[in-house]
Short mmCIF file of the C-alpha atoms (twelve columns), coordinates in Angstrom:
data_MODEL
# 
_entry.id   MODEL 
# 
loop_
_atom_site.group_PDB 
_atom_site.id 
_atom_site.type_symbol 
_atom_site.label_atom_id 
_atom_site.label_alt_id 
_atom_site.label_comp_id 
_atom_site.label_asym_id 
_atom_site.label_seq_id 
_atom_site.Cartn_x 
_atom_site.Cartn_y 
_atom_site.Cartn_z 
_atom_site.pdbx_PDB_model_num 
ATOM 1   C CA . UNK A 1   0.000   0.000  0.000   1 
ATOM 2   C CA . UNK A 2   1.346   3.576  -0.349  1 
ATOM 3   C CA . UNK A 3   3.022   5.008  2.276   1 
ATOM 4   C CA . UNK A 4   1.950   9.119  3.903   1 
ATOM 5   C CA . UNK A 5   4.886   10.587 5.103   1 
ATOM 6   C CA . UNK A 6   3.956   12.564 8.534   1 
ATOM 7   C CA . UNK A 7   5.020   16.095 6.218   1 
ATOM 8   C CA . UNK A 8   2.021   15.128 3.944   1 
ATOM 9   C CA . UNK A 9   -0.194  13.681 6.575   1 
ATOM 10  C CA . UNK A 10  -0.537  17.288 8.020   1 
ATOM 11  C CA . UNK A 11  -0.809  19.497 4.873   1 
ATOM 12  C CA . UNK A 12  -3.962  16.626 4.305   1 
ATOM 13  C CA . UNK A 13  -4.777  16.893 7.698   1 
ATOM 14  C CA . UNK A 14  -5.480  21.214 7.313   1 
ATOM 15  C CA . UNK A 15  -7.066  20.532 4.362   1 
ATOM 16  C CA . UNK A 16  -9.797  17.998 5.674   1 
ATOM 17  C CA . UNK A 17  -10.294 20.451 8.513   1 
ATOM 18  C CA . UNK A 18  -11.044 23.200 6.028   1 
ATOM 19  C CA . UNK A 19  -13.392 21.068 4.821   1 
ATOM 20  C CA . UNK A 20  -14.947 20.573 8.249   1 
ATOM 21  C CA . UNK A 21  -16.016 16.924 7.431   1 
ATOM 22  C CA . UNK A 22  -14.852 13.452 8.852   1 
ATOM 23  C CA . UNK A 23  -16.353 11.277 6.487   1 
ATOM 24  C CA . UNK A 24  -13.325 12.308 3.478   1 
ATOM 25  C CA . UNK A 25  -10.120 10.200 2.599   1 
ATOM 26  C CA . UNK A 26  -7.472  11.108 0.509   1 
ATOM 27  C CA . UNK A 27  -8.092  9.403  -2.584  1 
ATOM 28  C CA . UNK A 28  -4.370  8.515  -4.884  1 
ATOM 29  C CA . UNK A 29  -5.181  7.318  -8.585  1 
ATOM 30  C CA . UNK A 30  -3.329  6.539  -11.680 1 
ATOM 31  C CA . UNK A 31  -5.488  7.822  -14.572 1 
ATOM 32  C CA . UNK A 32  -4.600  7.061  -18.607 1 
ATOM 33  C CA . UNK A 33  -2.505  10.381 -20.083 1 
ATOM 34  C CA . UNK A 34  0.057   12.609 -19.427 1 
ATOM 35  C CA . UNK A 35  3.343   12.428 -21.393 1 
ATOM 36  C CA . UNK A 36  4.503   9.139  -20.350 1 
ATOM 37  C CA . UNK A 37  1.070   6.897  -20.650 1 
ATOM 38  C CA . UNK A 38  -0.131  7.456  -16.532 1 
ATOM 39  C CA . UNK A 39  -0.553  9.949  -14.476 1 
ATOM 40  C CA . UNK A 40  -1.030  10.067 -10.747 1 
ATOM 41  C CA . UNK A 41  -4.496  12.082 -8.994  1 
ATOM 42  C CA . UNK A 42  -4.943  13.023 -5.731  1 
ATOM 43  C CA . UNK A 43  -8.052  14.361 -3.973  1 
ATOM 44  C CA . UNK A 44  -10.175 14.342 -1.291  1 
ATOM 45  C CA . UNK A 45  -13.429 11.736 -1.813  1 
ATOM 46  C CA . UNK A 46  -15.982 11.014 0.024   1 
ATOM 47  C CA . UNK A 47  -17.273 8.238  -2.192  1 
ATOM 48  C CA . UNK A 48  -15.457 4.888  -0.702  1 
ATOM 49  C CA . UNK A 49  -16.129 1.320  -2.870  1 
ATOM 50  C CA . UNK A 50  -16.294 -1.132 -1.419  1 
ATOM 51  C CA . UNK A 51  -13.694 -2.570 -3.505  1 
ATOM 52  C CA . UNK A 52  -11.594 0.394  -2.294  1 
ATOM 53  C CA . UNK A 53  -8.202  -0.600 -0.478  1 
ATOM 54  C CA . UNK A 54  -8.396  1.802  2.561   1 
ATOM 55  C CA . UNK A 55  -5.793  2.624  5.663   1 
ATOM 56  C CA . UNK A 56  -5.275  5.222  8.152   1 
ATOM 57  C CA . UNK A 57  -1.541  6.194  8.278   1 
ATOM 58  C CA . UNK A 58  -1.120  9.891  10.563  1 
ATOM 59  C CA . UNK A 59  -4.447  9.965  11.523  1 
ATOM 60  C CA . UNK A 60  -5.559  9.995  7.589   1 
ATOM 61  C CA . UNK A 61  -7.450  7.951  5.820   1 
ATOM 62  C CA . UNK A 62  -5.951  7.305  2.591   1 
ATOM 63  C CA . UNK A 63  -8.056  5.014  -0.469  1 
ATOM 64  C CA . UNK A 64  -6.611  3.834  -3.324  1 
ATOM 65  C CA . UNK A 65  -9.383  1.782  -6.206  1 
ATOM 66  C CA . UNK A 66  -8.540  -1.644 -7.556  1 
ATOM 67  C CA . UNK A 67  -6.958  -0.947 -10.543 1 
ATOM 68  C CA . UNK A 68  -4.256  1.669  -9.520  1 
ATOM 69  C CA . UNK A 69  -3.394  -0.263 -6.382  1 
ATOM 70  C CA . UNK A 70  -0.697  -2.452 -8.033  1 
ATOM 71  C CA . UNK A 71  1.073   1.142  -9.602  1 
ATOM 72  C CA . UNK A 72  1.032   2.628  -6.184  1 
ATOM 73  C CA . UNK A 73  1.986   -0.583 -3.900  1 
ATOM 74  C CA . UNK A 74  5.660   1.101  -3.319  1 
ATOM 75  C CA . UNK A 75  4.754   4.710  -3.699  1 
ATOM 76  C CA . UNK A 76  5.428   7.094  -1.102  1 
ATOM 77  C CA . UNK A 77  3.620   10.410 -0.949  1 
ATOM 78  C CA . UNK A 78  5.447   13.811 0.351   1 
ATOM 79  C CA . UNK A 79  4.829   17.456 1.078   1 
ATOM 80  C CA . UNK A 80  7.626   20.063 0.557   1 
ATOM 81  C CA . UNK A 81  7.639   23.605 1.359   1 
ATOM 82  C CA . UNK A 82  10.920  25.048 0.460   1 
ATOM 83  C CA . UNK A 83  11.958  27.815 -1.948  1 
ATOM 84  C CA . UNK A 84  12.545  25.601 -4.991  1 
ATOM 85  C CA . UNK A 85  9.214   23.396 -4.961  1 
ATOM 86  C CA . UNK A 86  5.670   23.435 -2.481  1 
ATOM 87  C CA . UNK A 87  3.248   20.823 -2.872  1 
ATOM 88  C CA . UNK A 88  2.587   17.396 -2.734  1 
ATOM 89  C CA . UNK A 89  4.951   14.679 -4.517  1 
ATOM 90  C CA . UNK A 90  4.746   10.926 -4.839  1 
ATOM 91  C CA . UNK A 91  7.772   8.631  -4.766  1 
ATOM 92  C CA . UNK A 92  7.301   5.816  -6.881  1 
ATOM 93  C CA . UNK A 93  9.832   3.324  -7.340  1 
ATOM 94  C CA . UNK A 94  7.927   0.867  -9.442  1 
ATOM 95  C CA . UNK A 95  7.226   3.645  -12.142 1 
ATOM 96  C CA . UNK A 96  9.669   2.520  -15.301 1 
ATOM 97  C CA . UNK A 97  10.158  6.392  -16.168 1 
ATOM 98  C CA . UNK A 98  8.707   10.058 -16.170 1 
ATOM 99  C CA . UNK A 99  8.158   12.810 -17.609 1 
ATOM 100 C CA . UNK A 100 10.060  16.593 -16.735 1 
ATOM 101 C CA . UNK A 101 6.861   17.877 -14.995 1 
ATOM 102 C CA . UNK A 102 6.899   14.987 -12.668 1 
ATOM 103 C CA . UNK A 103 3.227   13.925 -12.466 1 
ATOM 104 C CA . UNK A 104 3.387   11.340 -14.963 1 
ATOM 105 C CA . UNK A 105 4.890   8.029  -15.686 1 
ATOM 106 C CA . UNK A 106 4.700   4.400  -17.262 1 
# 
């Protein structure tokens, strides 16, 4: 399953609070496109499947759906705020190679 880091956990952790609700997850996806065939999404759902794989890492729920489960099995997801980059980023050591922009991959 993909892994939160603690960094990320938080940023997801003020955004769920802005949305005053307890019943969202962070959702991680691989969707067809981007430059190199995949690209990764990331949102906050409140629509769970049953056929969902959820866990709580942080305090967070995070959900991942069937199909991109096996792209995201090793993938770790980060937030950095420094000078050079701010924003969520996802590790993913399964993915065969990428793109410049970083968001997608085959």
């Amino acid at each position: 399953m993909i892994t939160l880091t603690e960094s990320a956990a938080g940023k997801v952790k003020e955004l769920l609070q802005e949305e005053g609700r307890s019943d969202i997850a962070l959702r991680v996806a691989v969707q067809p496109g981007g430059c190199s065939g995949l690209r990764y999404a990331m949102y906050l759902d409140d629509e769970i499947a049953e056929s969902d794989t959820a866990q709580e890492q942080f305090g967070v729920r995070i959900v991942v759906d069937r199909m991109s489960a096996p792209y995201l099995d090793q993938a770790k997801v980060d937030f950095l705020d420094t000078l050079e980059q701010s924003g969520f980023t996802i590790d993913n050591p399964l993915a065969q190679g990428g793109c410049a922009c970083g968001h997608s991959f085959h």
